[in-house]
C-alpha positions in Angstrom: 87.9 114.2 101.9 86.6 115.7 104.6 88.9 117.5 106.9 87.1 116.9 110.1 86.1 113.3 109.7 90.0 110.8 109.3 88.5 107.6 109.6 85.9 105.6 107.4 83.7 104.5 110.4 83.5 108.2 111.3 85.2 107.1 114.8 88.2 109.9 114.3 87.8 113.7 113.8 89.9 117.2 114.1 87.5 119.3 116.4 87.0 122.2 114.5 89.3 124.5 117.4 92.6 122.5 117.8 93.9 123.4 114.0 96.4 125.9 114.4 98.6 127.5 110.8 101.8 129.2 111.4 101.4 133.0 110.1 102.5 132.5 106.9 99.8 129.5 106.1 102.7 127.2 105.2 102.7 124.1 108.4 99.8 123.2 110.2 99.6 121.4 113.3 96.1 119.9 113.9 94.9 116.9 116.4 93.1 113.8 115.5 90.7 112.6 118.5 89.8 108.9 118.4 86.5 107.0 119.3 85.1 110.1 121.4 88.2 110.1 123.4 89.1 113.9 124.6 92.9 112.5 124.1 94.1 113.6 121.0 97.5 113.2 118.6 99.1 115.8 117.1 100.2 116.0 113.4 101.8 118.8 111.5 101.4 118.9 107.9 103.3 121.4 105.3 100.6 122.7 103.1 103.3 123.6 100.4 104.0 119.7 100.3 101.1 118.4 101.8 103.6 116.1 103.1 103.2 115.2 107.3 106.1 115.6 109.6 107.4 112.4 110.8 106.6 113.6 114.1 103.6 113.0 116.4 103.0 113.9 119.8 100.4 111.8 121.8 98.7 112.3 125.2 97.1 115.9 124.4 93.8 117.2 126.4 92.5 120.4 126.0 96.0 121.5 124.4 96.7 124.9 123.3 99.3 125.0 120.3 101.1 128.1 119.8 103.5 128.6 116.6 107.1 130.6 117.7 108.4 133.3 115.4 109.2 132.6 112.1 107.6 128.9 112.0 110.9 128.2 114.0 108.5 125.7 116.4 105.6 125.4 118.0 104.5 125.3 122.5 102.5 122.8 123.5 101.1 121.5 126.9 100.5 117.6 127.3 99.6 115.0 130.1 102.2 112.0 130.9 101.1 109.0 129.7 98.8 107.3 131.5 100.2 104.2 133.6 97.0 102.3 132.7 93.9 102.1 130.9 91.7 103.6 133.7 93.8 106.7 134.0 93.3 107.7 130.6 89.3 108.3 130.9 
């Protein structure tokens, strides 16, 4: 599979810069962009697993992800989400 292309129709991607390991290469939190959008959801996989976190976090835009200390968590900047469908262009 390739990393950067998710979806069959070739409509959802990782951009090659928001992919970010912990230090110790063990989790990795990466966003999936949709259809061209710049809004992208946030996944983090453990690559000893290869198992996802049940946790996503929508509404990110030109997010930098940094990991804490120890893989103890992870800073993250995001937009509200959007009251309607204009407002998220």
């Amino acid at each position: 599979m390739d990393v950067n292309k998710m979806s069959d129709d070739g409509t959802a991607k990782v951009p090659p810069d928001d992919k970010v390991w912990t230090d110790d290469g063990k989790l990795l939190f990466y966003q999936i962009q949709e259809k061209g959008s710049d809004w992208g959801t946030g996944h983090i996989l453990d690559t000893t697993t290869m198992k996802h976190y049940p946790e996503k976090i929508e509404w990110l835009k030109f997010s930098q992800i940094e990991w804490a200390n120890e893989n103890s968590g992870f800073f993250y900047n995001r937009f509200d989400k959007p009251k309607s469908r204009t407002e998220s262009k």
